[in-house]
C-alpha positions in Angstrom: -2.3 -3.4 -0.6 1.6 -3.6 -0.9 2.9 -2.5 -4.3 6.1 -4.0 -5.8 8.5 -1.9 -8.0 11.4 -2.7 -10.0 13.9 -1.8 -7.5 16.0 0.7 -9.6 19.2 2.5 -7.5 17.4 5.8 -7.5 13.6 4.8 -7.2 12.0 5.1 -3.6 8.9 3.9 -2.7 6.5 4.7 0.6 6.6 2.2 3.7 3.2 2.4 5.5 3.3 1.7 9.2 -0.3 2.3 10.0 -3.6 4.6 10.1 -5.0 6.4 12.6 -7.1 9.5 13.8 -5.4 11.9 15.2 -6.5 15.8 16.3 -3.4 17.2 15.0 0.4 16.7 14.2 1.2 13.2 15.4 4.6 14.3 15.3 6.4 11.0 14.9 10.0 12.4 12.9 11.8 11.6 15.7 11.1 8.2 15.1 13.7 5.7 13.3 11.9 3.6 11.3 13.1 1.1 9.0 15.8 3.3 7.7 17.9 6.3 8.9 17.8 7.7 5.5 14.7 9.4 5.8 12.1 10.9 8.4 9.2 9.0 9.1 6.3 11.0 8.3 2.6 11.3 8.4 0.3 11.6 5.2 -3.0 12.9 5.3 -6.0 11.0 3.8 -8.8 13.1 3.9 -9.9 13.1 8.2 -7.9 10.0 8.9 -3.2 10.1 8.8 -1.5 7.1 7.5 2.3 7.0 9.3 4.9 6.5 6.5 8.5 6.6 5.9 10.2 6.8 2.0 12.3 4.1 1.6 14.9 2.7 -1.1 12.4 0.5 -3.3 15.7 -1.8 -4.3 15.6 -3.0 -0.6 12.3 -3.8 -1.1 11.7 -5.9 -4.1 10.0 -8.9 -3.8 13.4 -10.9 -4.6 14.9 -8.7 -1.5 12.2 -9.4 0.8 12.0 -13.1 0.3 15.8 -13.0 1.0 15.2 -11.3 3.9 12.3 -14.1 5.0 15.1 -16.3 5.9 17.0 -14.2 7.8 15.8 -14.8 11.0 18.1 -11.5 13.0 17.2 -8.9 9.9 13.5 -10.0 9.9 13.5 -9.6 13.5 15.5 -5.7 13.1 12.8 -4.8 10.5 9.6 -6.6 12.2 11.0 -4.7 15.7 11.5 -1.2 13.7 7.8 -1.5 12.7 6.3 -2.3 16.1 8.2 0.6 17.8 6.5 3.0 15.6 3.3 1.4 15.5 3.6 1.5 19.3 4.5 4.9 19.6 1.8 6.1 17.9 -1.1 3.9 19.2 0.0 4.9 22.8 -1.4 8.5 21.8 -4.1 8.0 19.0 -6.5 5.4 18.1 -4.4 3.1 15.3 -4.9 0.5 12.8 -1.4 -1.2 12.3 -0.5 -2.2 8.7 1.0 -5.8 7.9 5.1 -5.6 7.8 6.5 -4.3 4.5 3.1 -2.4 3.4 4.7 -0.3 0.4 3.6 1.9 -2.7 5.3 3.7 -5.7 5.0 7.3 -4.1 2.4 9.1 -2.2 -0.2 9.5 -4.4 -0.3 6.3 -4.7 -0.4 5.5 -1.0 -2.6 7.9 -0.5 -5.7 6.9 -3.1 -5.2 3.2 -2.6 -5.5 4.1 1.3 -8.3 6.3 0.9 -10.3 3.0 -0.9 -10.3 1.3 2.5 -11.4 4.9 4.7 -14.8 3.6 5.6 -13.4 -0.1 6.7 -10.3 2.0 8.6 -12.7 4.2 10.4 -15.2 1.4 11.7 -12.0 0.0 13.2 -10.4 2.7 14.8 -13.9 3.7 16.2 -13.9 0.0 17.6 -10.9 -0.3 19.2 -10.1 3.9 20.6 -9.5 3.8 24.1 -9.1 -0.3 24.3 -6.3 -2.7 24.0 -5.4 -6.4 23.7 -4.6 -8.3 26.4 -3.5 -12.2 25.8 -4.3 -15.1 28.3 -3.0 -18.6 28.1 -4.1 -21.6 30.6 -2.1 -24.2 31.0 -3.3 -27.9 32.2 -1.9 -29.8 35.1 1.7 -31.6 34.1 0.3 -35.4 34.2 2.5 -38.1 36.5 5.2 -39.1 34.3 4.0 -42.9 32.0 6.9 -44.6 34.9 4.8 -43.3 37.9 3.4 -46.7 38.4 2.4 -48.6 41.5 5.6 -49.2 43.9 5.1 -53.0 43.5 6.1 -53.0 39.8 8.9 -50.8 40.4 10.6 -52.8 42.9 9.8 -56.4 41.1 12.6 -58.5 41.1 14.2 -60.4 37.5 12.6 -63.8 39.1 9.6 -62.2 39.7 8.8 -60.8 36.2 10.3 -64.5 35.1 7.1 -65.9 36.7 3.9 -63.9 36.1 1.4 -64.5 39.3 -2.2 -65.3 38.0 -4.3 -62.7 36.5 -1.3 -60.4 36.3 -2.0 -59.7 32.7 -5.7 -58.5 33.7 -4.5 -56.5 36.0 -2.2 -55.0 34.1 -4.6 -54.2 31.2 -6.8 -52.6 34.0 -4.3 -50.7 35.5 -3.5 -49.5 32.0 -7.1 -48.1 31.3 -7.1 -46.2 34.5 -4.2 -44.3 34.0 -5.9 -43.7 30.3 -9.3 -42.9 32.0 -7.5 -40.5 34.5 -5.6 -38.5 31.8 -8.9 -38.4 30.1 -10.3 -36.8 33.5 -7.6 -34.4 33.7 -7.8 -33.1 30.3 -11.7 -32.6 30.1 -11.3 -31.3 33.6 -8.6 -29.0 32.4 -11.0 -27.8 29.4 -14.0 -27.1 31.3 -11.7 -24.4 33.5 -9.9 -22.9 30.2 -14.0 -23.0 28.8 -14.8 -20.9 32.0 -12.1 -18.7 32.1 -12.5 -17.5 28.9 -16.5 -17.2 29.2 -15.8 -14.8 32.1 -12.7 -12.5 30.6 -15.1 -13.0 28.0 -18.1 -11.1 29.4 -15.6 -8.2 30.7 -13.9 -7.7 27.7 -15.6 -5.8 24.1 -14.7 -8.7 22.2 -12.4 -11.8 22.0 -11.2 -14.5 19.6 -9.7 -18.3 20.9 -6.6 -18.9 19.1 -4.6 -22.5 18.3 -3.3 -23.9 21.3 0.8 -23.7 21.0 2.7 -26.3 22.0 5.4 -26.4 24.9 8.6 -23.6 24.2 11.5 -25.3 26.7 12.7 -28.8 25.7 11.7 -29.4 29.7 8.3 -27.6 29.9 5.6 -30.7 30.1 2.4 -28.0 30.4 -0.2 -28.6 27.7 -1.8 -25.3 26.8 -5.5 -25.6 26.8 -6.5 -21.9 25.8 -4.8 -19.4 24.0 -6.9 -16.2 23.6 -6.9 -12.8 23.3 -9.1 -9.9 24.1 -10.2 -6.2 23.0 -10.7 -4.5 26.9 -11.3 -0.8 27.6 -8.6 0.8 29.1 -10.4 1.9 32.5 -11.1 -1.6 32.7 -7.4 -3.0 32.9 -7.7 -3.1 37.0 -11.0 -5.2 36.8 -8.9 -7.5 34.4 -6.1 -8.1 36.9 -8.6 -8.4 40.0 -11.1 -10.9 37.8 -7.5 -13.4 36.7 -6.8 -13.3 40.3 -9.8 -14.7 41.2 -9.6 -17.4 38.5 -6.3 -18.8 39.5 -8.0 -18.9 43.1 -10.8 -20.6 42.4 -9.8 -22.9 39.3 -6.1 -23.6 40.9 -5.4 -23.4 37.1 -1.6 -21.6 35.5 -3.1 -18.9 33.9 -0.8 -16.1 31.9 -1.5 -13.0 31.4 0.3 -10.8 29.0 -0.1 -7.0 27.7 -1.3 -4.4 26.6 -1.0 -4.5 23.3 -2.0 -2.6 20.1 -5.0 -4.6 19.3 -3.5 -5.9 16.1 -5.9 -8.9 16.6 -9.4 -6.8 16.1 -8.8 -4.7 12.9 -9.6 -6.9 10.6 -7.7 -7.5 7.5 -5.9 -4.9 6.2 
């Protein structure tokens, strides 16, 4: 959708933040923004309100943005200024949140282009009023460390290893494809709990999707993440999500992490 101007000193351009129903003034011009130069604002298309804010378009040309991709604090500052408002207005009205840096060359623009997507905006926000996204991670069991051997290796003196006893190369090799068969165990063990985990948050929640498994965040964090999901749950039904993760971690034994709510930017589809 986002439009790309020139950039001249006294062109603007209108930053979308998102669409949503609302039943009367959202009143959001209290709200920062991206900028303190201007108000942010809502603009009616037709029964649905997009949020927007008028912006400089010179900070916003595509040779701007890119320079702004790899800045790591600014992009945070702008990607932060977005969520709030996004936020702010989903905690009161139903909301379909627009990608970061959604722009057009005024608001007649905005507003037709906008009003092309109406009937794909209002089968979202009728899917996700009254619900929001919830994220759950499980983790598998931290595996003994490759050195975690039997004792008798560990303590083995120089002569010792100098004069290999009889079969100590077989049993070696066999030792070697237990360990291999128990991490095996572990992992499919740890896949069959992340599998029922998400079948039952599955079956409380309106809809869900599996994401790629992340790797480990601290340099010392061993866990191996063996679901990373998120789900679309009804509000009155936030409780019976809390009681129904209790009873996971209970029963499984599994690390399972629970974070949210959030606006269900996950379950609009692409906008």
């Amino acid at each position: 959708m986002t439009e790309r101007s020139t950039g001249t000193p006294d062109t603007n351009a209108v930053y979308v933040f998102a669409v949503c129903r609302t039943e009367g003034d959202p009143d959001v011009e209290r709200l920062t923004g991206v900028t303190q130069d201007e108000p942010v604002r809502s603009l009616r298309i037709g029964s649905l309100t997009a949020i927007v804010q008028t912006v400089r378009a010179a900070d916003f040309t595509d040779e701007v943005w890119q320079k702004r991709l790899t800045d790591e604090a600014e992009l945070e500052r702008y990607a932060r200024a977005h969520h709030e408002v996004v936020s702010e207005v989903a905690a009161r009205f139903p909301t379909i949140p627009l990608p970061l840096a959604t722009l057009y060359n005024g608001d007649e623009r905005a507003a037709r282009a906008l009003a092309s997507e109406s009937t794909r905006f209002r089968t979202a926000l009728k899917r996700i009023a009254h619900h929001a996204e919830w994220g759950i991670k499980v983790y598998a069991p931290v595996s003994p460390s490759a050195g975690d051997g039997p004792s008798q290796e560990r303590t083995a003196t120089a002569a010792d290893r100098t004069r290999p006893a009889p079969g100590a190369g077989r049993a070696y090799l066999e030792r070697k494809r237990n360990l291999q068969s128990q991490r095996e165990q572990r992992q499919a063990d740890a896949l069959r709990v992340a599998d029922a985990v998400d079948a039952d948050v599955s079956r409380l929640a309106a809809e869900s999707r599996r994401l790629r498994p992340h790797g480990s965040g601290a340099v010392d964090d061993r866990r191996v993440q063996v679901l990373n999901a998120t789900y679309l749950v009804a509000g009155h039904r936030a409780a019976e999500l809390d009681l129904l993760v209790a009873g996971l971690r209970e029963r499984t034994g599994a690390h399972i992490e629970v974070s949210g709510p959030w606006v269900p930017y996950s379950f609009v589809g692409e906008v």
